[in-house]
N, C-alpha and C positions, 0 to 999 in steps of 0.2 A: 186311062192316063198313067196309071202308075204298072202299068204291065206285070200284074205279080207273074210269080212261077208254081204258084200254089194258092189254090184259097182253100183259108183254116174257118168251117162254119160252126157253129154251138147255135141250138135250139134249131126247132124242126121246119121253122118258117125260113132260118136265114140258110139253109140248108137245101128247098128247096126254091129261093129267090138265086143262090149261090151255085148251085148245080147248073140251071139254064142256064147263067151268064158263064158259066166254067166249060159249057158244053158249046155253047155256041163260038167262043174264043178259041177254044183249045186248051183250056187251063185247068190241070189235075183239083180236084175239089176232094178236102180230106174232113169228115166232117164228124167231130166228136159228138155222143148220144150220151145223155144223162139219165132217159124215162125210157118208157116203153111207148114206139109212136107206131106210127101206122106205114106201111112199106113205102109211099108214093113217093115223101116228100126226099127219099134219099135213094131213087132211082138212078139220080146221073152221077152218086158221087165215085170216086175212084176209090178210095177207102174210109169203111164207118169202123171210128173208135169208140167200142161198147165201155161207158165206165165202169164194167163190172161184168162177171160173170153170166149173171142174171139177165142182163140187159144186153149180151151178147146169144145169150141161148135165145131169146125172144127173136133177134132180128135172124136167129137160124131158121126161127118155124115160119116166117116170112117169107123166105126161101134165098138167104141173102148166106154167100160161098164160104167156106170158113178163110180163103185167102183173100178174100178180100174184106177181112177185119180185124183187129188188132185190139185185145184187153190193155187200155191206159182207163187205171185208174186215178183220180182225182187225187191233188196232192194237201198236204196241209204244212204249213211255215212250221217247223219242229221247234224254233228256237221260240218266234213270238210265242207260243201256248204254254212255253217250260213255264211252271207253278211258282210264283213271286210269293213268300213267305209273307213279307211284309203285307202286301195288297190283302191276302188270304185271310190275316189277324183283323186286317180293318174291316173286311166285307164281313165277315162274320162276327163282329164286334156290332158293326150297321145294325144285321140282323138279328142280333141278340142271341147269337149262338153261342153258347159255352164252349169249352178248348175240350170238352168231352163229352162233349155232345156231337153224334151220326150225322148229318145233313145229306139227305136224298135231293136232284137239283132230280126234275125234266123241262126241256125246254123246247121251245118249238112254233109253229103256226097253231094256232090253236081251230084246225078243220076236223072234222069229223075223224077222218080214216086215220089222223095222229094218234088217234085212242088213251089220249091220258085219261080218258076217264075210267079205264081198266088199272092202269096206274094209282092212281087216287082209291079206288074198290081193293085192289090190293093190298097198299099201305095199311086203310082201315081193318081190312084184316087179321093183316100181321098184328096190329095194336092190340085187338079183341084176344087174339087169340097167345100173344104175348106181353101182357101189360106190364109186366116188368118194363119195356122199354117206354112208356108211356113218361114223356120228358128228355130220355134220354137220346130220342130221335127225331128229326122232324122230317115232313116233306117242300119244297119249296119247288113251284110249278110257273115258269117264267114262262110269258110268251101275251099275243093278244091274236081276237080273230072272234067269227059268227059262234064259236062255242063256247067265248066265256061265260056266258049266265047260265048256260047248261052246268057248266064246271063247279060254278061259286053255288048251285043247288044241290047237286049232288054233294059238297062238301060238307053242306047244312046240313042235310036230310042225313046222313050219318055221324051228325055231330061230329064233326074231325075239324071244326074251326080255331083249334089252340094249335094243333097235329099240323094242318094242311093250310100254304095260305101261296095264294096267285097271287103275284107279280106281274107290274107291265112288260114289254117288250123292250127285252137292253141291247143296243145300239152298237154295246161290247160286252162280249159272256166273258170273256177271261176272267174278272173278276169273281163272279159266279164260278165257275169252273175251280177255280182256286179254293175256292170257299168250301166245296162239295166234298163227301168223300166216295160218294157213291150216284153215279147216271143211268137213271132208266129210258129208253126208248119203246114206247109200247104200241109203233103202227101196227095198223091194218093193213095197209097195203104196203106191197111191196118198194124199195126206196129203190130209186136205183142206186145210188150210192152214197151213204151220208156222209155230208161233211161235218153237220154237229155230232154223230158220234164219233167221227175221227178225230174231230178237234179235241172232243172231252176225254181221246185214252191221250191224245196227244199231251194232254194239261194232265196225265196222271192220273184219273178219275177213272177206276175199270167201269163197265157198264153190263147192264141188263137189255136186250131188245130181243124183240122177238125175230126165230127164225125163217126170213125172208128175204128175199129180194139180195140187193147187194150188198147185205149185212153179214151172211155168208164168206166174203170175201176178207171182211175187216174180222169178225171175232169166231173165233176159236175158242169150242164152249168148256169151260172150267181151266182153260190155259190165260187166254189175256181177256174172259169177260165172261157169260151168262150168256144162256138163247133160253126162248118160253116161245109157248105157242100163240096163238094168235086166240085172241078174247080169252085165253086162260088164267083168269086173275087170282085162280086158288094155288096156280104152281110158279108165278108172279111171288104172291105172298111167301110161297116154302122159300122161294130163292132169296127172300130179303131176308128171312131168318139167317136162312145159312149161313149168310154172307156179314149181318151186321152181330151175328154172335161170335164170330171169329176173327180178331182184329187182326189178326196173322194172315191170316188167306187174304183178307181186304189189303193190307200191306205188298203184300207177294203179288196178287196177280196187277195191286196198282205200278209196280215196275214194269207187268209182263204187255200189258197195255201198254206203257208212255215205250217200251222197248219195239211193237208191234207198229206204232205209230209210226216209226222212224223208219218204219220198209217204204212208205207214202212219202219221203221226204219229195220238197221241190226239185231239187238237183235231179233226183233218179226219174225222174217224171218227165222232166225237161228233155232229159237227155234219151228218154225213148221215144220221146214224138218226136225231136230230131231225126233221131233214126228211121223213123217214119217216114217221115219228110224226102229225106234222101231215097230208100227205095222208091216211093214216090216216083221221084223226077229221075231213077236209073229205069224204070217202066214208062217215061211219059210219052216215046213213041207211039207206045200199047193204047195209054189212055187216049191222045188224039183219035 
């Protein structure tokens, strides 16, 4: 009824529900990719936008043309996440953060492959092995899922319960983000492109994640964030030394983050899938 001239698909079911109705009508089908899926379901479209470098290599080994795909990555609102001064004193006032006191934020799905619990083994270690900051730093690990009792055990068993404490799942992180001076990201597997670590350089917050997937894309290691390796919580830990004994480099690359954020803005995002769009329907003779 509505005769588009393009169908825009997101996730791999409406991509292939959207392809056969695009193919059967005649209707170019442009269909954005956030994970790594499986070739079938984006057979009919006329062009997949990989959100990320990662997730563009993937759909190469598939056997999917490099012309017909297009790196758009996901964008993030730059003004909504700028750091509210105000809101920051209260959130951390909530929490009983002192005005010079570190606060580590991770937040997330709490599933396995997220690997805070490599996060949490890290922190602890840094603690041991620099007690010096013992007070002077905390961790605060927001999110909910099948792995919180795993979380709140592990926390036990190395005694980190004054150090380390889980939160529910907030509805809205800016506050958090505000609060935080410092974000860890410690999957396991590869993301295809995160919007919680974009949101948190967006809010100022550099971060730590390990190097994978579409993370790649977003930090640039020792300019606007950290990269570690995947389960390595002993070079996890050297990086929060690094980072939380020099309040200058924390300072520095927290500009070079909320500066990197702003290549993601909405505007420039919008305005490449436009352009998308239009090639598009200047080929859509090709695609009928």
């Amino acid at each position: 009824q509505f005769k588009p001239d393009i169908i825009h698909t997101r996730l791999s079911s409406a991509a292939r529900i959207g392809g056969w109705w695009g193919k059967r009508l005649g209707v170019p089908v442009v269909a954005t990719i956030d994970k790594y899926p499986k070739a079938y379901y984006y057979k009919n479209a006329a062009m997949i936008i990989p959100c990320s470098s990662a997730v563009k290599d993937h759909m190469s080994r598939l056997g999917f043309k490099d012309d017909m795909m297009l790196v758009i990555h996901n964008p993030v609102d730059n003004a909504r996440y700028l750091r509210d001064a105000r809101v920051r004193a209260a959130k951390r006032e909530e929490l009983g953060v002192r005005a010079v006191e570190l606060m580590i934020l991770a937040a997330g799905r709490f599933v396995d492959w997220k690997g805070f619990e490599y996060a949490i083994e890290a922190y602890s270690l840094f603690l041991k092995q620099h007690q010096e900051y013992c007070g002077s730093t905390r961790l605060c690990v927001v999110g909910d899922g099948p792995e919180k009792q795993k979380y709140a055990a592990l926390i036990s068993s190395l005694g980190m319960q004054e150090s380390v404490k889980l939160y529910p799942f907030a509805q809205d992180i800016r506050p958090w983000l505000w609060a935080a001076d410092l974000f860890i990201q410690p999957s396991q597997e590869p993301e295809g492109f995160s919007l919680m670590l974009l949101e948190a350089m967006a809010a100022g917050v550099p971060a730590i994640a390990t190097d994978i997937g579409g993370t790649t894309d977003i930090i640039k290691d020792g300019e606007n964030g950290w990269l570690t390796g995947i389960k390595d919580y002993k070079v996890l830990s050297e990086k929060i030394f690094t980072i939380v004994s020099c309040r200058d480099l924390l300072e520095r690359t927290s500009a070079a983050a909320c500066g990197s954020a702003a290549l993601f803005n909405v505007t420039d995002i919008a305005a490449r899938t436009i352009s998308c769009y239009a090639k598009i329907l200047g080929q859509k003779g090709r695609c009928r």
